[in-house]
C-alpha positions in Angstrom: 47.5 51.3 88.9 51.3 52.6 88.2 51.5 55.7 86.7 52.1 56.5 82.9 55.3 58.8 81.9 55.9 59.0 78.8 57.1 61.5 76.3 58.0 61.8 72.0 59.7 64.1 70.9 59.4 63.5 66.9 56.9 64.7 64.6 55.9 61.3 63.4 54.4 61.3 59.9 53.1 57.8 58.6 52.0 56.3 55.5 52.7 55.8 51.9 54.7 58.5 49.9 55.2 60.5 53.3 58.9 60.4 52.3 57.7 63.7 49.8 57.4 65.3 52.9 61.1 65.2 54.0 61.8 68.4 52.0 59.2 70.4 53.8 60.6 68.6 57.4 64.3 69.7 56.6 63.5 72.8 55.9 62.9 73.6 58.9 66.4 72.9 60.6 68.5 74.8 58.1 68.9 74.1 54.2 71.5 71.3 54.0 71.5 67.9 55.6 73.8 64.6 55.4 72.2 61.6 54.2 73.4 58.6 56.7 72.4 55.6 54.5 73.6 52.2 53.1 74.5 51.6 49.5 71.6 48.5 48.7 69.4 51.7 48.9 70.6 52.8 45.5 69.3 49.1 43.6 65.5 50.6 44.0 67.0 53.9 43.4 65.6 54.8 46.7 68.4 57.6 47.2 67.8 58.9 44.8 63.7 59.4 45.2 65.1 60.9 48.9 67.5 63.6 47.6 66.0 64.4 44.6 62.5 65.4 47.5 65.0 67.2 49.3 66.5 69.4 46.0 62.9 70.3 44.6 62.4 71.8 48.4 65.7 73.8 48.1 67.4 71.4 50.8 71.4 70.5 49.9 71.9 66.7 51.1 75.2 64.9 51.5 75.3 61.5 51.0 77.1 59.7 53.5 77.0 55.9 52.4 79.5 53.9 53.9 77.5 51.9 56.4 78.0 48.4 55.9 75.6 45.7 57.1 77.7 44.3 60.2 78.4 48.3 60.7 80.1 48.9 64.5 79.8 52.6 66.2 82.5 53.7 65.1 81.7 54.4 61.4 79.8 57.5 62.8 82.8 59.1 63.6 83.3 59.2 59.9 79.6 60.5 58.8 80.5 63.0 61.9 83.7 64.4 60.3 81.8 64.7 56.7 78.8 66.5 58.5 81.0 68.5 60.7 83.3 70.0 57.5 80.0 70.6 55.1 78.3 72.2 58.1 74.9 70.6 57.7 72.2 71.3 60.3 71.0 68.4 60.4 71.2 64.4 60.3 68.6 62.2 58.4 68.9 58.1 58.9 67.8 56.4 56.0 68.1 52.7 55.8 67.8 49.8 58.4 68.6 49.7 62.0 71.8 49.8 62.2 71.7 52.7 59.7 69.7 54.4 62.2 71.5 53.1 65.3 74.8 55.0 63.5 72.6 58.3 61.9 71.7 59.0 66.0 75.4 58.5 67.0 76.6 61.0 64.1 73.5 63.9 65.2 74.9 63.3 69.0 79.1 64.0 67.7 78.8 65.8 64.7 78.3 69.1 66.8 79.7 68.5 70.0 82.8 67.8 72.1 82.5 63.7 72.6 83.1 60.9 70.4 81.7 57.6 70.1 83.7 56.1 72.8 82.2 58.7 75.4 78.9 57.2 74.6 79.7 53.8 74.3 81.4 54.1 78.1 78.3 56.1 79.1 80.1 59.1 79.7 77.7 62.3 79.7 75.6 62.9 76.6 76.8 66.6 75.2 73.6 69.2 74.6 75.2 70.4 71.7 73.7 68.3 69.0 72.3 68.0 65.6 68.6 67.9 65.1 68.3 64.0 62.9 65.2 62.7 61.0 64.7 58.9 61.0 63.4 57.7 57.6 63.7 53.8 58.7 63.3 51.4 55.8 62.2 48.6 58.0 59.4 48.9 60.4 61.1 46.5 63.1 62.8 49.1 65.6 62.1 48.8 68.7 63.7 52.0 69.8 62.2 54.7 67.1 60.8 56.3 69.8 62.6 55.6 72.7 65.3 57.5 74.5 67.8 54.9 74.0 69.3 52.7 71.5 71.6 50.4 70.7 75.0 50.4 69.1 77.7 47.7 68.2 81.1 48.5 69.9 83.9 47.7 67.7 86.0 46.9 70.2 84.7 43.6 70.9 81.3 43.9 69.1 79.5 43.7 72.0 76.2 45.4 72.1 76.1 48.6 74.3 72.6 50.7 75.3 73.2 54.4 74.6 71.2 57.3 76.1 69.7 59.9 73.9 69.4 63.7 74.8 65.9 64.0 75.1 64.6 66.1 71.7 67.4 64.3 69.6 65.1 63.1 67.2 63.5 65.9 65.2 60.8 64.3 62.8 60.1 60.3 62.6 59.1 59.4 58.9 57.7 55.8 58.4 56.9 55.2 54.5 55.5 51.7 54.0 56.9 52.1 49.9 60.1 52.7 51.3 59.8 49.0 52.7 62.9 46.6 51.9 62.1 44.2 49.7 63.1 40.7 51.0 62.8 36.8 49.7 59.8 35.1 51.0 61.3 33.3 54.0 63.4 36.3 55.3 60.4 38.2 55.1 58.7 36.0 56.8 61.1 36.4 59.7 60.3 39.7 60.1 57.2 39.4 61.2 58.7 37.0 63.6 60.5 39.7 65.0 58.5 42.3 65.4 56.0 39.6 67.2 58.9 39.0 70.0 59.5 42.4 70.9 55.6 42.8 70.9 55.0 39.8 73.6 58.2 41.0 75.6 57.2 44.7 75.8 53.3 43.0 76.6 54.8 41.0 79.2 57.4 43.5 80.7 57.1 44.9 84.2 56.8 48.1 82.5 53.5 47.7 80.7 50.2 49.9 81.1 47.1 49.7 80.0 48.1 51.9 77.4 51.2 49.8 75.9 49.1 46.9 76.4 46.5 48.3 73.6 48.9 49.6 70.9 51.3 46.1 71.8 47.8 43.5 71.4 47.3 45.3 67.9 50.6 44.8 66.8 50.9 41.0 68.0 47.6 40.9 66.2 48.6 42.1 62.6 51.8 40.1 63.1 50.0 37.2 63.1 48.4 37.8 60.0 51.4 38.7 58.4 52.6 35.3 59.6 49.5 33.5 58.5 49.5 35.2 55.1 52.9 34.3 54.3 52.1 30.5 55.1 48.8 30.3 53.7 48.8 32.8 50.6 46.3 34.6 52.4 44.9 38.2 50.7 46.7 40.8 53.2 48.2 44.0 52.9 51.9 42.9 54.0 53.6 46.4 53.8 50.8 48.2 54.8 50.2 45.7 57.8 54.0 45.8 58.5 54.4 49.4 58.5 51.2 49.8 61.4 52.5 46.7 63.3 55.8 48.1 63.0 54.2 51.8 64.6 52.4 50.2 67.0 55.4 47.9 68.2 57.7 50.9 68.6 55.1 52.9 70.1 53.7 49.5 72.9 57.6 48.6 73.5 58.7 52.6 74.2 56.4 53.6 76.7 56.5 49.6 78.2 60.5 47.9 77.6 61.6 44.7 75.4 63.1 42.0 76.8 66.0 39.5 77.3 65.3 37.8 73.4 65.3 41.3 72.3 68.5 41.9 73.9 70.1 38.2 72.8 68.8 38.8 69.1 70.9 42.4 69.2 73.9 40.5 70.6 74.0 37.8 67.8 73.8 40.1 65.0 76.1 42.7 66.5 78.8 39.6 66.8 78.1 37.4 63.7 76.9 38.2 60.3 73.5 36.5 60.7 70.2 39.3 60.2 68.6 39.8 63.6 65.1 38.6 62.7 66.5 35.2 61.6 67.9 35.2 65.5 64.8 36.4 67.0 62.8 33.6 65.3 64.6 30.9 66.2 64.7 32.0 70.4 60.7 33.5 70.1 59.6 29.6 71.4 62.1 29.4 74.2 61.6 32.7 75.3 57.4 32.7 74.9 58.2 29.2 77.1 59.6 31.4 79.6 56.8 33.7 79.7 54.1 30.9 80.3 55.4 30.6 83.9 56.7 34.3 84.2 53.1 35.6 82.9 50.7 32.6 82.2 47.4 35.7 81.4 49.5 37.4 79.1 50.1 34.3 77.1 47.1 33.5 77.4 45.7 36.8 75.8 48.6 36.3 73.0 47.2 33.1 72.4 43.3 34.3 71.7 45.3 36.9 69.9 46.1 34.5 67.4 43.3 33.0 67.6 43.9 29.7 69.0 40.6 28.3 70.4 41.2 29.2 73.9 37.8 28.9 75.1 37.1 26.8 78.1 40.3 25.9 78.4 42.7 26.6 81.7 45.0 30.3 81.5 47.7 27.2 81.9 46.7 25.4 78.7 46.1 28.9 76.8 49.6 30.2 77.5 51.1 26.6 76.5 48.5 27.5 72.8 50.9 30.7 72.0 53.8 28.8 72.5 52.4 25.7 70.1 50.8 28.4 67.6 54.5 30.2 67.2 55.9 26.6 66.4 53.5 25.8 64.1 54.1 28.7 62.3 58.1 28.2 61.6 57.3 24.5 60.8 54.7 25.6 58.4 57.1 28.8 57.0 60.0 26.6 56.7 62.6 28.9 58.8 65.2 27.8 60.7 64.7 26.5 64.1 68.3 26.6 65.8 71.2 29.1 65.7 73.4 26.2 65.0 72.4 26.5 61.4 74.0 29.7 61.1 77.3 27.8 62.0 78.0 29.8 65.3 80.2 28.1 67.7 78.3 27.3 71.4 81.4 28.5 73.2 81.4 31.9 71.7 78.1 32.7 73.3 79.0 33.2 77.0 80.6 37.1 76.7 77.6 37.6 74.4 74.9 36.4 76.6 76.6 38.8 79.2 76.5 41.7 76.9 73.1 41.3 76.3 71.8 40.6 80.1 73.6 43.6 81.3 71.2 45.9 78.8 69.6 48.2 81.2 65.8 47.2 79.7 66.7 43.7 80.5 66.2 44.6 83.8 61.8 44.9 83.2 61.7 41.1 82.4 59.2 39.3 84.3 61.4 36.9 86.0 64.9 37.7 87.3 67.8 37.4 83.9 70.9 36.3 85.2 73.9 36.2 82.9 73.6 31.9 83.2 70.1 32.6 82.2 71.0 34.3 79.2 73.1 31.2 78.3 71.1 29.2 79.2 68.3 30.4 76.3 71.1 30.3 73.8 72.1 26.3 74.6 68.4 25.5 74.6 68.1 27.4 70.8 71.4 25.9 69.8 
């Protein structure tokens, strides 16, 4: 067996109202903090619930809100000035991910000598940071507790992998209330999501025994999120989402997503179309890919979901999870092909390069070339 390494730096606090706890957390790194968020966070009055915690525990916040949805690295620099002249002591990312994806990048500048360009080139990561606090509002990262992330470079809007300093992330707060609220078949997608980086971190060359049992819990409650948007089932969606999202983060830290992962980053980072919409529609092609690459795994995803896998060949039950995941976006009503987002075919090449060229990639099961890349986005277009 391969060894395990592993570390996390956060204090990870989960459940609902844990944001109350942010006061207490902040405290701890100095008495005023900037507030990376996004503005939608104001219509459930959110940001205000958040600063007003961190007042009552004697904490000054600045709000730093100027994080749009299609938001490139460079607005950091911008949360890094404002940080840098109120001389907070500390960094707090509150909103989605690429709220958090920016709230990292301003705790890595905000106190140091590089800028966002030094990171995005993969120039050395400076020492000298802030300590930040991530208070996601969706429970669909990937990278919460990994020592990388990934950012959108505004140069070309390619998607770049950057490197954390290890004990960047201070405190890890996951509040299920704090959930966004989404229309039925966009919520749906998330659980699409979260299932593909689930099956790619369970497949990955990376896995353990250990990633393997947080990652088959997690493929497990996404299922019945799935199920119980389909069939109006009784299930606790935010609840469920918020320990499938833990889990997920948890499985695909200590094992590594994969090439959909990677693709789905890519096509939000270069169009305006939300991530889990992308993921959904390449989850069949790439669980397709899986069948040959790791035919037991998909097999095990299959009886996950419980398909009736019993008796039948590890062949057949691989071929179920692909079947099952179909079934599921035909019975949810979700879009099936990225060429219903109007994206042009021929724009896809430099972004299936950008995404194959993500260090993680690299743990697939089967050998991603950059044609193979392309090839997954023709096949989903």
């Amino acid at each position: 067996m391969a060894d395990i390494s592993f570390k996390l730096d956060p204090e990870i606090i989960i459940g609902m109202d844990t944001i109350n706890r942010a006061g207490a957390i902040c405290n701890l790194y100095g008495g005023r903090v900037l507030v990376a968020t996004e503005q939608v966070l104001y219509e459930n009055r959110s940001i205000e619930r958040l600063t007003t915690v961190l007042t009552d525990a004697g904490v000054e916040s600045i709000v730093f809100d100027e994080i749009p949805a299609q938001a490139t690295a460079d607005v950091a620099e911008a949360a890094a000035t404002l940080a840098r002249g109120a001389r907070c002591s500390a960094i707090i990312g509150f909103g989605g991910l690429k709220t958090q994806a920016i709230a990292r990048i301003t705790a890595m500048i905000a106190n140091s000598g590089c800028s966002v360009f030094d990171l995005l080139d993969g120039g050395k990561t400076e020492e000298n940071f802030l300590p930040f606090i991530a208070v996601p509002t969706t429970g669909r990262d990937p990278f919460l507790f990994s020592s990388y992330f990934i950012a959108v470079d505004p140069r070309d809007r390619s998607v770049k992998l950057i490197k954390a300093p290890p004990r960047l992330c201070a405190a890890a707060i996951v509040d299920g209330n704090l959930s966004e609220s989404l229309s039925g078949k966009f919520a749906a997608t998330t659980a699409f999501d979260g299932f593909c980086v689930a099956v790619e971190a369970y497949c990955s060359a990376r896995a353990n025994f250990f990633s393997d049992a947080l990652l088959e819990q997690a493929i497990c409650l996404y299922t019945q999120i799935m199920d119980s948007y389909g069939d109006n089932q009784l299930f606790d969606i935010v609840g469920g989402s918020t320990n499938a999202g833990f889990l997920m983060a948890l499985g695909s830290s200590i094992s590594a997503p994969g090439i959909g992962t990677a693709l789905a980053y890519a096509l939000n980072g270069r169009f305006p179309v939300a991530k889990s919409w992308c993921s959904t529609v390449l989850l069949p092609y790439i669980l397709e890919r899986l069948v040959a690459a790791r035919p037991e795994k998909l097999a095990r995803v299959a009886q996950l979901m419980g398909e009736p896998v019993e008796g039948a060949s590890v062949a057949d039950c691989a071929g179920m999870a692909v079947d099952a995941i179909r079934r599921r976006i035909g019975i949810l009503k979700v879009p099936a092909r990225l060429k219903e987002f109007d994206l042009s075919l021929d724009r896809l090449v430099s972004l299936a390069n950008a995404a194959q060229n993500l260090e993680f990639v690299a743990f697939s099961p089967w050998t991603v070339a950059a044609e193979d890349a392309f090839d997954l986005l023709k096949q989903a277009f």
